[in-house]
C-alpha positions, 0 to 999 in steps of 0.5 A: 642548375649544376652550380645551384645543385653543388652550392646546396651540397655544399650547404648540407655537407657543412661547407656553408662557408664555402658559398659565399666565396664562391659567389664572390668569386663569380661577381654575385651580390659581391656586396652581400656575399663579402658580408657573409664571408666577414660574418662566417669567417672574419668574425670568428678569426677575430675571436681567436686572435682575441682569445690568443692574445689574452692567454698570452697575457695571461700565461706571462704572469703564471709561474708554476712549479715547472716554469712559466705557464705556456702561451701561444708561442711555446706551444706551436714549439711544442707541438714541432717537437712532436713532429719531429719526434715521430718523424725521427722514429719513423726512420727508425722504423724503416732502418729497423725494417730494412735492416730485418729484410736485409738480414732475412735475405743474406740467411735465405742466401746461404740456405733456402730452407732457412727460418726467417723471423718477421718481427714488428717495430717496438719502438715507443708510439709518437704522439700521432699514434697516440691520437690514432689509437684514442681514435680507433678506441673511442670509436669502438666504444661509440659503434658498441654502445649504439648497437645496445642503445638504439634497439632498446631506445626503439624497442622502448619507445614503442612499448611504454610498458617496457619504457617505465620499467627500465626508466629507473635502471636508466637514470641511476646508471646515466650519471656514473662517472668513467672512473667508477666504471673503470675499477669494476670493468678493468676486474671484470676483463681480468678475469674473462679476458684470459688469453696467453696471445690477446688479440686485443690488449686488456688495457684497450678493451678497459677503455673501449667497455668504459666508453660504452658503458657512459656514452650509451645513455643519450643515445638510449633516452633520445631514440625512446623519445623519438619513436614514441613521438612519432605520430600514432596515426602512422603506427596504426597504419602500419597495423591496418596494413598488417605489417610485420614488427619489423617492417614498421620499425625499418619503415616507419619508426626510425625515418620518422624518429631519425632526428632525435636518434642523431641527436643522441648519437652525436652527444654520446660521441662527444661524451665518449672522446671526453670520457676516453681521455679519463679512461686512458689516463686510468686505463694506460691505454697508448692514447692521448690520455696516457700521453697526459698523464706521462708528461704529467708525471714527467715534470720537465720544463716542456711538459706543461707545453706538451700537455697543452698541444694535448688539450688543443688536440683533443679539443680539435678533435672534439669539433670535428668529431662533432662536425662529422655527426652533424654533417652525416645528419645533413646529408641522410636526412637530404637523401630521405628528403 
């Protein structure tokens, strides 16, 4: 019972490739679970190795302005380069520290009373911070644009007088492209976003607004669907019962309509990392954006490699963000289940 239980979590957590080696391993229809292995791990290896060879080939006969266009190999090189990098300024964050503390420690030695200054490291961010900083901005443009969008998503979808009356507004603002919103919202913070000490720098505040303002949309239109899907009998239930607007929103509304809701949100944050990427480069917010267009107007004979080590990562990172969401879908919709 216990293993059935940990091969169905498995399952629903997005590990499903993971259950057929395990009952491989335990001599379970061997025969059948091989088969299953080869179809959910051979077959796709097989792709990529097919995909890697063919860029190979392809990259050899592209010379570009800057060199030959990077295969495989000049690539992985790259991407050592940039370890390397941010290992190597890690050390000097850490000399810089010690050396801060060191110094703070002599002064404090020679008069108790003296002020000591704790300065921060200023050292160029590496390409791992880059891809934390577009993490945490795309993130935030993510959780701001679903806490609009799936209030009013359910607000509308429950009244289809409101519905039709913002449908127009909706469908006129859901094709904007990132670098028209850019412009307005970059004059917009500039003149609000007055501070001598921000807290925030306009730059990630510019990218963040402009991740809401074009991720939003699915999420808005799935949720209105959703909820006014869902079968009337259980709305006048609800009301039979006398219960609040709320109440049936909590109770009724978003468990029934939870599918699409999520449907909504995993689109929005994939429109949202492809939408941060154009944004940054605009933006020059310190993310994987900025770092694309650096190399871009760098022009060395590495950037077309580091460019690419930036196209793979955000790619990869576009699948696990979008795993993620399909993952967390699994796992509530198996705990309301």
């Amino acid at each position: 019972m216990f293993k059935q239980n940990t091969l169905h979590y498995l399952s629903v957590a997005g590990f499903a490739w993971l259950v057929p080696l395990i009952k491989l391993a335990s001599w379970e229809n061997p025969r059948e679970q091989a088969q299953e292995i080869v179809r959910l791990i051979g077959l796709p290896l097989i792709a990529i190795l097919v995909f890697l060879a063919i860029w190979s080939t392809a990259a050899s006969r592209i010379d570009t302005s800057l060199g030959t266009f990077p295969g495989p190999t000049a690539v992985v090189s790259a991407a050592q380069g940039l370890y390397q990098e941010h290992l190597t300024e890690r050390e000097k964050a850490v000399a810089f520290h010690e050396r801060q503390t060191k110094r703070n420690d002599e002064k404090l030695a020679k008069n108790p009373d003296a002020e000591i200054k704790i300065r921060d490291y200023t050292g160029k961010p590496t390409y791992f911070d880059q891809i934390f900083t577009s993490l945490i901005t795309v993130f935030t443009g993510f959780l701001v644009a679903s806490l609009i969008a799936v209030p009013i998503g359910i607000t509308c979808g429950l009244s289809p007088l409101l519905n039709t009356a913002i449908t127009p507004i909706i469908q006129i603002l859901k094709p904007v492209s990132p670098l028209a919103w850019l412009p307005l919202v970059t004059m917009v913070v500039s003149a609000v976003y007055v501070s001598d000490d921000p807290a925030l720098s306009k730059s990630f505040i510019n990218s963040a607004i402009t991740v809401t303002l074009c991720c939003m949309w699915p999420t808005l239109i799935n949720t209105a669907v959703g909820v006014a899907n869902i079968d009337k009998d259980l709305i006048n239930v609800g009301r039979v019962i006398q219960l609040g607007w709320f109440t049936r929103v909590h109770k009724i509304a978003i468990p029934a309509a939870l599918p699409m809701i999520f449907t909504g949100l995993r689109i929005s944050l994939g429109i949202g990392w492809m939408v941060l990427i154009a944004a940054e480069m605009l933006a020059q917010n310190p993310g994987l954006g900025k770092f694309v267009w650096d190399e871009f107007q760098n022009g060395s004979s590495e950037s077309l490699a580091r460019i690419m080590v930036a196209v793979i990562t955000i790619g990869f990172v576009g699948f696990i963000l979008d795993s993620f969401m399909h993952t967390l879908h699994k796992v509530i919709a198996h705990d309301e289940a």
